[in-house]
PyMOL CGO cylinders between C-alpha atoms (Angstrom):
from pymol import cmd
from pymol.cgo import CYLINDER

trace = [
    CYLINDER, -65.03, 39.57, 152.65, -61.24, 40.23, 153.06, 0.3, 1, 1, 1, 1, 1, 1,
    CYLINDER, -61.24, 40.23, 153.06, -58.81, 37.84, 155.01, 0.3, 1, 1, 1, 1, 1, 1,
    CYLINDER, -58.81, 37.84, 155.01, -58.85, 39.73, 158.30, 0.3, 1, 1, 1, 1, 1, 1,
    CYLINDER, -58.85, 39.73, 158.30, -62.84, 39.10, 158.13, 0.3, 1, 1, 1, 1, 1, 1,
    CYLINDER, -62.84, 39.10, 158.13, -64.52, 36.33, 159.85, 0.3, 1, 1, 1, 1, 1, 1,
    CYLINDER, -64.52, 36.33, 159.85, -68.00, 35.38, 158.65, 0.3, 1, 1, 1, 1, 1, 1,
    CYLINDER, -68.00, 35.38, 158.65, -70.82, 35.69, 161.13, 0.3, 1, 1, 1, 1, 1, 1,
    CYLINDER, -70.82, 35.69, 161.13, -72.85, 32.82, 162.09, 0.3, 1, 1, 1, 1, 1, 1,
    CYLINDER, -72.85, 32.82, 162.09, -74.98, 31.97, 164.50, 0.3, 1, 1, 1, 1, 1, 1,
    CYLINDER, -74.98, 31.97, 164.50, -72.44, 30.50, 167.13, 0.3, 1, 1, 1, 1, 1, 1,
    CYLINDER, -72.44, 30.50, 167.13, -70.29, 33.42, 166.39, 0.3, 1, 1, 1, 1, 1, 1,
    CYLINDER, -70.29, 33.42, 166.39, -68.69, 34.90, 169.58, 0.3, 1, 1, 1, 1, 1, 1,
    CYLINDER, -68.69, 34.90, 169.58, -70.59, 38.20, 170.04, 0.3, 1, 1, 1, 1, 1, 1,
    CYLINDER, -70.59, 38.20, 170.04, -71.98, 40.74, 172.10, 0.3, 1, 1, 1, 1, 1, 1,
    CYLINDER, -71.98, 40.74, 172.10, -74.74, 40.40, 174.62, 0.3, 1, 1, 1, 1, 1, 1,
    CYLINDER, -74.74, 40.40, 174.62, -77.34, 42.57, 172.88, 0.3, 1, 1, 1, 1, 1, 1,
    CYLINDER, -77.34, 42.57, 172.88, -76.35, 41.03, 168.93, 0.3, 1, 1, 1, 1, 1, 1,
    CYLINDER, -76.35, 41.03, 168.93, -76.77, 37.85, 170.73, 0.3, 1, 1, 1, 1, 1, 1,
    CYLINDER, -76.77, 37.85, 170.73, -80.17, 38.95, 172.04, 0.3, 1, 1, 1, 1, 1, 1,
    CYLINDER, -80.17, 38.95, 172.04, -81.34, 40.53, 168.68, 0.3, 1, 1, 1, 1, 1, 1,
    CYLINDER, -81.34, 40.53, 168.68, -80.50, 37.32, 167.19, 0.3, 1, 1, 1, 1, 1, 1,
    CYLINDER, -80.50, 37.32, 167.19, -82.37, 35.43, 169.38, 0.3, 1, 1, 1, 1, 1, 1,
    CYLINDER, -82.37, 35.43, 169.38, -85.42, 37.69, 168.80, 0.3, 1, 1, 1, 1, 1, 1,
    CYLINDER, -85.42, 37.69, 168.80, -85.51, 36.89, 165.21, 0.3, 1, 1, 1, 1, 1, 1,
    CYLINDER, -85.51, 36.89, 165.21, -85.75, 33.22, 166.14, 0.3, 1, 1, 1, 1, 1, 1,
    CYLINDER, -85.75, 33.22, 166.14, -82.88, 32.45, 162.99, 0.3, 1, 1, 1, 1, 1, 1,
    CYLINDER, -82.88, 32.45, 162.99, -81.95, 28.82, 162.05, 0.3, 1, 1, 1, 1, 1, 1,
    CYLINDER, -81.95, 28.82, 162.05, -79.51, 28.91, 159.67, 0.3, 1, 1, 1, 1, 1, 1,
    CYLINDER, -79.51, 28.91, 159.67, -76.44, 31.43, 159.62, 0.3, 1, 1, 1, 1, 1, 1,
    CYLINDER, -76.44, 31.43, 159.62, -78.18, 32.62, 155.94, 0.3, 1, 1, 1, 1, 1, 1,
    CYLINDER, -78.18, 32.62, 155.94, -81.12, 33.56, 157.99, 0.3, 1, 1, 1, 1, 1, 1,
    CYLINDER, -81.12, 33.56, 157.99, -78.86, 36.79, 159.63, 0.3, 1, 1, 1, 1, 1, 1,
    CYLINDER, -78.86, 36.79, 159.63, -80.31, 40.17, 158.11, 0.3, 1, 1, 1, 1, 1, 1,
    CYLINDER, -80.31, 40.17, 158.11, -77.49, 41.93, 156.42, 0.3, 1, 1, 1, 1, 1, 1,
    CYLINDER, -77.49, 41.93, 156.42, -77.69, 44.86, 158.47, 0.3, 1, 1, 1, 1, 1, 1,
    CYLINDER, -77.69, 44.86, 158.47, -76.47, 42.96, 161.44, 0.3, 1, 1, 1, 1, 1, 1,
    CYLINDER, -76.47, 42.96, 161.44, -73.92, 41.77, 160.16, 0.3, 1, 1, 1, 1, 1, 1,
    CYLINDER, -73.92, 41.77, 160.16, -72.83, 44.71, 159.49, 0.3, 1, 1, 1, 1, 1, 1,
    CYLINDER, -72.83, 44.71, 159.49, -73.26, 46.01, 162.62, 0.3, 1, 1, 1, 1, 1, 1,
    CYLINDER, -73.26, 46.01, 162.62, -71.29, 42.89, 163.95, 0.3, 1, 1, 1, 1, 1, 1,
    CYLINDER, -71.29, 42.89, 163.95, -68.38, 43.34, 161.46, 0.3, 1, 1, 1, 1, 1, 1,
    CYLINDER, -68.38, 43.34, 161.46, -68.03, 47.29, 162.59, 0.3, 1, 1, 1, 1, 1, 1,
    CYLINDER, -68.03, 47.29, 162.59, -68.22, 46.03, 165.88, 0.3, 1, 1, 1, 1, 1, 1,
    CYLINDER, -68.22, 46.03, 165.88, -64.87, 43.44, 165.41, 0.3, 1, 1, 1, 1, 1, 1,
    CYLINDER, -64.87, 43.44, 165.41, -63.18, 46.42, 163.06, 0.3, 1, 1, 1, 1, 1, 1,
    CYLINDER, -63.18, 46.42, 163.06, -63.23, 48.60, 166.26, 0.3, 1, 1, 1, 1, 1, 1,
    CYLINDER, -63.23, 48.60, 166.26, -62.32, 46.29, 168.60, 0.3, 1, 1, 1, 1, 1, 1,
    CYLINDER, -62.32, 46.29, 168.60, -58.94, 45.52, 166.10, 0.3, 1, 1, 1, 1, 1, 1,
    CYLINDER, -58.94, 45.52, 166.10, -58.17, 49.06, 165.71, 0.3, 1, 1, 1, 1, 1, 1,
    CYLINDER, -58.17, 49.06, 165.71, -58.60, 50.28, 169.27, 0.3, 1, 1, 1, 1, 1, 1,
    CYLINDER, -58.60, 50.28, 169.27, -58.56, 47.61, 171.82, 0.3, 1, 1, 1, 1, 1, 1,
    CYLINDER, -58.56, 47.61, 171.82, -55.26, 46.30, 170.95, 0.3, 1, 1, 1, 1, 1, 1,
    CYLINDER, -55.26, 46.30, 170.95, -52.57, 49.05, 172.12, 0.3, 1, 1, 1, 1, 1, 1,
    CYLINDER, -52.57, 49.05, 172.12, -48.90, 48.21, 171.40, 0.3, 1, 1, 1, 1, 1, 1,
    CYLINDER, -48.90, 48.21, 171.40, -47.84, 50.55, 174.36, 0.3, 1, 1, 1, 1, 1, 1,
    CYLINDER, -47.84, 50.55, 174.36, -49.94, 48.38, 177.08, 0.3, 1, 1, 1, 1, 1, 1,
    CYLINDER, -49.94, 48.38, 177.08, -49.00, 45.57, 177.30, 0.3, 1, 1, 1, 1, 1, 1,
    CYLINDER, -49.00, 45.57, 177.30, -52.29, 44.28, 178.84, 0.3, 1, 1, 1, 1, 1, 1,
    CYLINDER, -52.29, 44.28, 178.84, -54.21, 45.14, 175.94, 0.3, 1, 1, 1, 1, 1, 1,
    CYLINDER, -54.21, 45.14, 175.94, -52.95, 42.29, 174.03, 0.3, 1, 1, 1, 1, 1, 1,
    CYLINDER, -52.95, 42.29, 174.03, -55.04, 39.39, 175.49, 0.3, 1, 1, 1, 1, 1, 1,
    CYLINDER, -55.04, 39.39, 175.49, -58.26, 41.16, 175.42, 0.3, 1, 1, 1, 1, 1, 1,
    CYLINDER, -58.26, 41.16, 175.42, -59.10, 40.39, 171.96, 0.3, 1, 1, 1, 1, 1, 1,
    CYLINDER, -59.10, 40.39, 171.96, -58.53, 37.41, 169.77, 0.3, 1, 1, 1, 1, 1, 1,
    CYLINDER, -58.53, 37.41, 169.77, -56.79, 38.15, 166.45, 0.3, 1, 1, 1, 1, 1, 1,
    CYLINDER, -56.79, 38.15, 166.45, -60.19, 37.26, 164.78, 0.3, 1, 1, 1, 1, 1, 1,
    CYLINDER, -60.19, 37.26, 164.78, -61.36, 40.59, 166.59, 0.3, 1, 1, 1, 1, 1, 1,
    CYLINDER, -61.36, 40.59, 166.59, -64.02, 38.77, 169.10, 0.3, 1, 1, 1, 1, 1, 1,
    CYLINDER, -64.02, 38.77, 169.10, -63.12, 39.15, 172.82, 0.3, 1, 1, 1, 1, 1, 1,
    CYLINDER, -63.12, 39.15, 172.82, -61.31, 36.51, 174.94, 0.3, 1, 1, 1, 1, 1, 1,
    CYLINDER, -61.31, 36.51, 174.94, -64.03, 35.97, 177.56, 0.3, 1, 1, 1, 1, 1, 1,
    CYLINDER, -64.03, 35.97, 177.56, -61.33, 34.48, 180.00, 0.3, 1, 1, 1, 1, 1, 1,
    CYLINDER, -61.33, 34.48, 180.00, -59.24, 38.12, 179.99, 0.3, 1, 1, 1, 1, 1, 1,
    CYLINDER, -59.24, 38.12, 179.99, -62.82, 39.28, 181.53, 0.3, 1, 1, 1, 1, 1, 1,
    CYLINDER, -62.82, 39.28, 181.53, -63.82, 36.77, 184.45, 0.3, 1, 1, 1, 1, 1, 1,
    CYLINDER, -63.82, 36.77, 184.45, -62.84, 37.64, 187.61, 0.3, 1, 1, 1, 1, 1, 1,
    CYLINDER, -62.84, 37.64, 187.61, -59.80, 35.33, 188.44, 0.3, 1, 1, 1, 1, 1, 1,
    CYLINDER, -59.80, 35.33, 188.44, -59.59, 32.97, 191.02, 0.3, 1, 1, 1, 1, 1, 1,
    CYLINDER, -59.59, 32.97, 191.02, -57.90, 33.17, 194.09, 0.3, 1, 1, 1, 1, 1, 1,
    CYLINDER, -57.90, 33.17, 194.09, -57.86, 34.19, 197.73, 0.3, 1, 1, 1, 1, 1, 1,
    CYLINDER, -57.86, 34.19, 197.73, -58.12, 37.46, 198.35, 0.3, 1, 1, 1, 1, 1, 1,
    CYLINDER, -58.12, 37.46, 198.35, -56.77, 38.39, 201.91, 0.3, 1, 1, 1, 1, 1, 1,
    CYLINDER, -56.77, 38.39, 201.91, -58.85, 40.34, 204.14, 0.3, 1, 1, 1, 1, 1, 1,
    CYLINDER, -58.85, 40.34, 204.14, -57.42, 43.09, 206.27, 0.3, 1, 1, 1, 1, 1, 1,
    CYLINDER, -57.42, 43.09, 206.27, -58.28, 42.84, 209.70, 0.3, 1, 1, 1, 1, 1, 1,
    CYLINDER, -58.28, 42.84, 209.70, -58.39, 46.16, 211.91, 0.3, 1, 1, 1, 1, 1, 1,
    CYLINDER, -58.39, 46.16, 211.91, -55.95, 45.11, 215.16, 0.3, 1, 1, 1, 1, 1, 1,
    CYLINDER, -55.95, 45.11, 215.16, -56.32, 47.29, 218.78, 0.3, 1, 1, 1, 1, 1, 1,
    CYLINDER, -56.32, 47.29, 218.78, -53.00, 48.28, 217.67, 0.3, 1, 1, 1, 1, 1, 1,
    CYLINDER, -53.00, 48.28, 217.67, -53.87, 49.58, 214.46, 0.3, 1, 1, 1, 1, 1, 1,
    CYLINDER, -53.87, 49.58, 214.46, -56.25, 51.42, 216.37, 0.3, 1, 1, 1, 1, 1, 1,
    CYLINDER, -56.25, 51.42, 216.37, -54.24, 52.90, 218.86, 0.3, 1, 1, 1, 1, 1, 1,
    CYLINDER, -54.24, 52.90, 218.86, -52.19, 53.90, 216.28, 0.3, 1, 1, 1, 1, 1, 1,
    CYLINDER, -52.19, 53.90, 216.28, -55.06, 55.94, 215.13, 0.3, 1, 1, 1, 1, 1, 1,
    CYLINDER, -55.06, 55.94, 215.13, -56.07, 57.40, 218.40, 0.3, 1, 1, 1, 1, 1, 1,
    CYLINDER, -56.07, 57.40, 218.40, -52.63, 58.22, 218.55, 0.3, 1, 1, 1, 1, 1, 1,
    CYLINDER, -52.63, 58.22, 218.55, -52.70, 60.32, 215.39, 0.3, 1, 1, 1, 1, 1, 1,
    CYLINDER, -52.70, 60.32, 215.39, -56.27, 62.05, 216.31, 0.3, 1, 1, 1, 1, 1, 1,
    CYLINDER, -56.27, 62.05, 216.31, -54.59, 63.18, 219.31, 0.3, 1, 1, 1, 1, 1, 1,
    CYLINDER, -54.59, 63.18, 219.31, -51.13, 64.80, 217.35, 0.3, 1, 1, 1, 1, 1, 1,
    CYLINDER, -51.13, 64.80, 217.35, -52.57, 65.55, 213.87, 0.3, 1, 1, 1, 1, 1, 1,
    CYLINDER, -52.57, 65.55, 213.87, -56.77, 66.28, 214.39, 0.3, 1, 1, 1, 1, 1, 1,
    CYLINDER, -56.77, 66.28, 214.39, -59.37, 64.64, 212.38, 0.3, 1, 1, 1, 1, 1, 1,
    CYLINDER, -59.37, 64.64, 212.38, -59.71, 65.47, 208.85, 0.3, 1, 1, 1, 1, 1, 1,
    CYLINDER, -59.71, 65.47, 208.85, -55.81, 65.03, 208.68, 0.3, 1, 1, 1, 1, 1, 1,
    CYLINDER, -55.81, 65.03, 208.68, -56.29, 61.26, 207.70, 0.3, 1, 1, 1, 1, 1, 1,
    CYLINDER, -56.29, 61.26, 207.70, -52.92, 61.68, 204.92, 0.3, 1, 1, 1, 1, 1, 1,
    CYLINDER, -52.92, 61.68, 204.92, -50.75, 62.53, 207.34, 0.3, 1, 1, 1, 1, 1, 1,
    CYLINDER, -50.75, 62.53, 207.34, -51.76, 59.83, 209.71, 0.3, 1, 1, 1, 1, 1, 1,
    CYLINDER, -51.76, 59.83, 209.71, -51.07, 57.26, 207.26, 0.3, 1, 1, 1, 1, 1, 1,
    CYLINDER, -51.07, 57.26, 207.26, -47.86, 58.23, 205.98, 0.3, 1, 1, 1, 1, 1, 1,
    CYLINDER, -47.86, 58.23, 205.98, -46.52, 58.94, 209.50, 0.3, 1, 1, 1, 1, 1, 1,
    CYLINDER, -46.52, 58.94, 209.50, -48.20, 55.49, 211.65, 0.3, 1, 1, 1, 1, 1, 1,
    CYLINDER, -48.20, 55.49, 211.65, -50.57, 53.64, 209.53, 0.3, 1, 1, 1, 1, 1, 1,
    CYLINDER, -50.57, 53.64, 209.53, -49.08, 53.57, 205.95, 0.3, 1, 1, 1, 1, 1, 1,
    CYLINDER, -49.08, 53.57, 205.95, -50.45, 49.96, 204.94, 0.3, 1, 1, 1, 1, 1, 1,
    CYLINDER, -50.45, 49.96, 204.94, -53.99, 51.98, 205.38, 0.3, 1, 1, 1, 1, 1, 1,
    CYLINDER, -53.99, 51.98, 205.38, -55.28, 54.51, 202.99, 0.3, 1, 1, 1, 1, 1, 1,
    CYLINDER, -55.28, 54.51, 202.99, -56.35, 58.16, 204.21, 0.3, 1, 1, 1, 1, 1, 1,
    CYLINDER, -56.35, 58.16, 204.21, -59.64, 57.24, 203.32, 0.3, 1, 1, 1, 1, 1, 1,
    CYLINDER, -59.64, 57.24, 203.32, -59.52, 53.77, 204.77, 0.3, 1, 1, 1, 1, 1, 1,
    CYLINDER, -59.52, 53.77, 204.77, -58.44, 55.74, 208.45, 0.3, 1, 1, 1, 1, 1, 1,
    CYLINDER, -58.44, 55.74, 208.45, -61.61, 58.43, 207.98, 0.3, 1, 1, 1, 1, 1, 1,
    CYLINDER, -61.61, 58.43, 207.98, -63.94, 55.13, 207.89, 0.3, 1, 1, 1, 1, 1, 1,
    CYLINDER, -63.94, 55.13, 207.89, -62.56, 54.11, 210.81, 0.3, 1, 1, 1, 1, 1, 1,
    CYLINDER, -62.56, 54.11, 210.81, -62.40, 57.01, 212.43, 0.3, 1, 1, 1, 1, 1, 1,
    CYLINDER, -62.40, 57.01, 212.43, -66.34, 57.29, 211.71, 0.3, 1, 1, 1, 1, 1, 1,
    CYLINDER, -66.34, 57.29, 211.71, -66.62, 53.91, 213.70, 0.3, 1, 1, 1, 1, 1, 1,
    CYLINDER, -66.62, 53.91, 213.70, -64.25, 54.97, 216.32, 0.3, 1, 1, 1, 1, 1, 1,
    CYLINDER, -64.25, 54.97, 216.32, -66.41, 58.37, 217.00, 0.3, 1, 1, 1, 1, 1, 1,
    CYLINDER, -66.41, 58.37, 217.00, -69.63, 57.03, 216.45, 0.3, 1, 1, 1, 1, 1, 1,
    CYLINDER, -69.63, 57.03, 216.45, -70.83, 59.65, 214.11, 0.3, 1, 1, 1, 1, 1, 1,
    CYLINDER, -70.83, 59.65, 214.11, -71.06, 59.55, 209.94, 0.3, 1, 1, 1, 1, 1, 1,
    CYLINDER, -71.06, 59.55, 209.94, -70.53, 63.02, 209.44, 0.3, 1, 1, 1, 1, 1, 1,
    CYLINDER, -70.53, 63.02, 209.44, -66.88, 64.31, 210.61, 0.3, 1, 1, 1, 1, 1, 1,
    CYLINDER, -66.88, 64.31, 210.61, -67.56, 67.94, 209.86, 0.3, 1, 1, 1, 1, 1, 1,
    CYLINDER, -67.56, 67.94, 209.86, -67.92, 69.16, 213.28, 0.3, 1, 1, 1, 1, 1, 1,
    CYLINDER, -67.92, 69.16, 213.28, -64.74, 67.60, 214.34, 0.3, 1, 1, 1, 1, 1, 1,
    CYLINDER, -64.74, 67.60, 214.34, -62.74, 68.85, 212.06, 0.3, 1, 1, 1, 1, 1, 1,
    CYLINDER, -62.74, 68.85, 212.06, -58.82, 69.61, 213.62, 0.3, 1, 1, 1, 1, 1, 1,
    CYLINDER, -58.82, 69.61, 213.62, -60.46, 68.38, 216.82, 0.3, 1, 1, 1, 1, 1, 1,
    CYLINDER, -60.46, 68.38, 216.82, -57.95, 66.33, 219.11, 0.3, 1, 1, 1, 1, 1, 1,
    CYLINDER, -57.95, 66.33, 219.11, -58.57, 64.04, 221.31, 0.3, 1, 1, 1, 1, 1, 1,
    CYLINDER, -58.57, 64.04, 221.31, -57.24, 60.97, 223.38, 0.3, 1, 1, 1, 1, 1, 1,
    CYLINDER, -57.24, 60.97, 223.38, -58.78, 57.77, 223.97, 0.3, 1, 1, 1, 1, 1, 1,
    CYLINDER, -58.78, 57.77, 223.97, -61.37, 58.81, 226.90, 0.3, 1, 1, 1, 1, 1, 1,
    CYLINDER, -61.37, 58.81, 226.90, -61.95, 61.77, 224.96, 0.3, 1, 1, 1, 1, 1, 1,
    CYLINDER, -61.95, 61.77, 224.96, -63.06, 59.82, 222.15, 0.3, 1, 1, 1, 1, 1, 1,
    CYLINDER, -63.06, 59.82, 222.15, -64.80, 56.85, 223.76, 0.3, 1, 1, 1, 1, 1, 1,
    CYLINDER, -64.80, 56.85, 223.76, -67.04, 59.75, 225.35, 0.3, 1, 1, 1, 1, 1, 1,
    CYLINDER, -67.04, 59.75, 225.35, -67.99, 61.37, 222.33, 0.3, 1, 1, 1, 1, 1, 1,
    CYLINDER, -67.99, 61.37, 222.33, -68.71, 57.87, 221.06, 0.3, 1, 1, 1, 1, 1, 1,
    CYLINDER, -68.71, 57.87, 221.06, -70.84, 57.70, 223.64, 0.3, 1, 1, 1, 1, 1, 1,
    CYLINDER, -70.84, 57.70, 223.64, -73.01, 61.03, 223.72, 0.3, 1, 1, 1, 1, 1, 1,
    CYLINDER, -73.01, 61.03, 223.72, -73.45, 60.06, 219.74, 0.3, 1, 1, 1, 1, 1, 1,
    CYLINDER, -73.45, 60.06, 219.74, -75.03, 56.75, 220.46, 0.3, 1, 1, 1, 1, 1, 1,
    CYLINDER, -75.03, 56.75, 220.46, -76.95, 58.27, 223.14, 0.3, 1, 1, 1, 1, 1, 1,
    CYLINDER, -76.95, 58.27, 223.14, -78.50, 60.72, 220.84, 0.3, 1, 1, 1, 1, 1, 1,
    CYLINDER, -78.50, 60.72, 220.84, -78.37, 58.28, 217.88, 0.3, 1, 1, 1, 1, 1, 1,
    CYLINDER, -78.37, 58.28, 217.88, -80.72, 56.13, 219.84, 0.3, 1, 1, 1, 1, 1, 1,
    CYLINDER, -80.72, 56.13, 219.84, -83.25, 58.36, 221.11, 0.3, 1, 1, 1, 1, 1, 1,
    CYLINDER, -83.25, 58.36, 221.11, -83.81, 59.23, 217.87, 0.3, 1, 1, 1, 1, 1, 1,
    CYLINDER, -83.81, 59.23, 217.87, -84.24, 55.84, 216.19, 0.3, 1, 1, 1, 1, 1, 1,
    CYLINDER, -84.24, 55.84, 216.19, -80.35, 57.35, 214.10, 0.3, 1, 1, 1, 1, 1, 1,
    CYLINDER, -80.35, 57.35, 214.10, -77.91, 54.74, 215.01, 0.3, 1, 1, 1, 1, 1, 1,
    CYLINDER, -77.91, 54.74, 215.01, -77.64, 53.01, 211.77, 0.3, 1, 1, 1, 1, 1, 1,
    CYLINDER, -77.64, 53.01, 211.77, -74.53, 50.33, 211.31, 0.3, 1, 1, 1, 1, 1, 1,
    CYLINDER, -74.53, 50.33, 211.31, -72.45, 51.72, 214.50, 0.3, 1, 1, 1, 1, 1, 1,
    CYLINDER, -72.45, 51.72, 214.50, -72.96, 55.42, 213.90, 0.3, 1, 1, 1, 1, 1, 1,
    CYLINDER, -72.96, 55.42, 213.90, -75.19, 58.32, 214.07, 0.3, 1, 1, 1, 1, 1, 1,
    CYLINDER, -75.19, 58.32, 214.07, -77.09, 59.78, 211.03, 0.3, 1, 1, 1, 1, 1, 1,
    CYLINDER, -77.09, 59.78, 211.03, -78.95, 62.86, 210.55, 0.3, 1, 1, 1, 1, 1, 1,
    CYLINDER, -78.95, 62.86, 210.55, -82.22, 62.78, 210.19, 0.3, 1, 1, 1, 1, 1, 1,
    CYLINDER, -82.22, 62.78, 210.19, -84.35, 64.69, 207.59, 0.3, 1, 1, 1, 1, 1, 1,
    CYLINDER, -84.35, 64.69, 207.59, -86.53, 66.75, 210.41, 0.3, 1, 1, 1, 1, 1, 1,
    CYLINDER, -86.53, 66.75, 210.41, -83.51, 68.39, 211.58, 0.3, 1, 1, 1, 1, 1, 1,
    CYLINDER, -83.51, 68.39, 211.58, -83.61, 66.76, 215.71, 0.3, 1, 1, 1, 1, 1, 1,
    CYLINDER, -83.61, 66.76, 215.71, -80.20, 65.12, 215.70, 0.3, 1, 1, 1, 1, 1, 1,
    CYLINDER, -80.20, 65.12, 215.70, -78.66, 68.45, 214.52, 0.3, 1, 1, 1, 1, 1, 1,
    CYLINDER, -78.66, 68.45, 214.52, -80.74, 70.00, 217.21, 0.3, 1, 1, 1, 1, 1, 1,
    CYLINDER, -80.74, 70.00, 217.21, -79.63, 67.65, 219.97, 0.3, 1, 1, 1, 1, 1, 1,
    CYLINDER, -79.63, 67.65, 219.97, -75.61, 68.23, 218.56, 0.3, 1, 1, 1, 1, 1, 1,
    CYLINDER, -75.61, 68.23, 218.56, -75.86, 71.57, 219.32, 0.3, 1, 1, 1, 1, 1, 1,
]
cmd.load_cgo(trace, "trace")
């Protein structure tokens, strides 16, 4: 064993599955581990020295301990509040307001130009909500205001219900083909 070795034992820090394999063979004593995994475990902390530790990130050097087992603390999720966005009517007019200048589909543009503290893909969500519908394919580059959009909201939901497809605030398709029938 060299110096930048650590002996295995049976408290040793290790993986999940070495821990379960372990476990399977029912050991007692640390002399009790079959040779071949501690090899495995030793290969294991040789790898983890010589590629999880990356002068050029900087983050790289808590991950590991310098024995080579991992710092379980780097990997739990930390603690804290995490602040919710909430959706405001004036986000939302916001976004009616860029349906009606840009189209749907152009979600980027919105953003940068009146939402930019919401992703592009964050604004085609909502716009889903907004229009009632989960698939925006048909409306692509369509432009609409408010009572343009609160109407197609509404012939969705009619349709979505007659079919048993409103699911979560939005029409579905459904596999027989009737809610593409009834869009047409």
């Amino acid at each position: 064993m060299t110096s930048t070795e650590s002996p295995l034992t049976i408290d040793s820090p290790m993986t999940p599955s070495f821990a379960r394999e372990l476990d399977e063979l029912q050991l007692d004593t640390p002399e009790d581990i079959p040779e071949h995994i501690r090899q495995k475990h030793e290969w294991v902390r040789q790898m983890r020295l010589s590629f999880c530790i990356r002068p050029e990130f900087e983050v790289t050097k808590n991950m590991i301990h310098e024995d080579g087992t991992l710092n379980q603390d780097y990997f739990r999720p930390k603690k804290g509040k995490v602040e919710a966005r909430k959706w405001t009517s004036t986000e939302k007019d916001l976004l009616i307001q860029g349906i009606e200048k840009y189209g749907i589909g152009h979600f980027r543009e919105i953003s940068e130009e009146l939402l930019p503290a919401w992703s592009g893909n964050d604004l085609r969500l909502k716009t889903i909500r907004l229009i009632g519908r989960q698939n925006l394919q048909l409306y692509k580059d369509w432009k609409g205001n408010a009572e343009a959009i609160a109407q197609e909201y509404e012939r969705n939901k009619a349709i979505g219900l007659q079919y048993g497809m409103w699911k979560g605030g939005c029409l579905v398709y459904d596999d027989e083909g009737k809610v593409e029938a009834a869009l047409q």
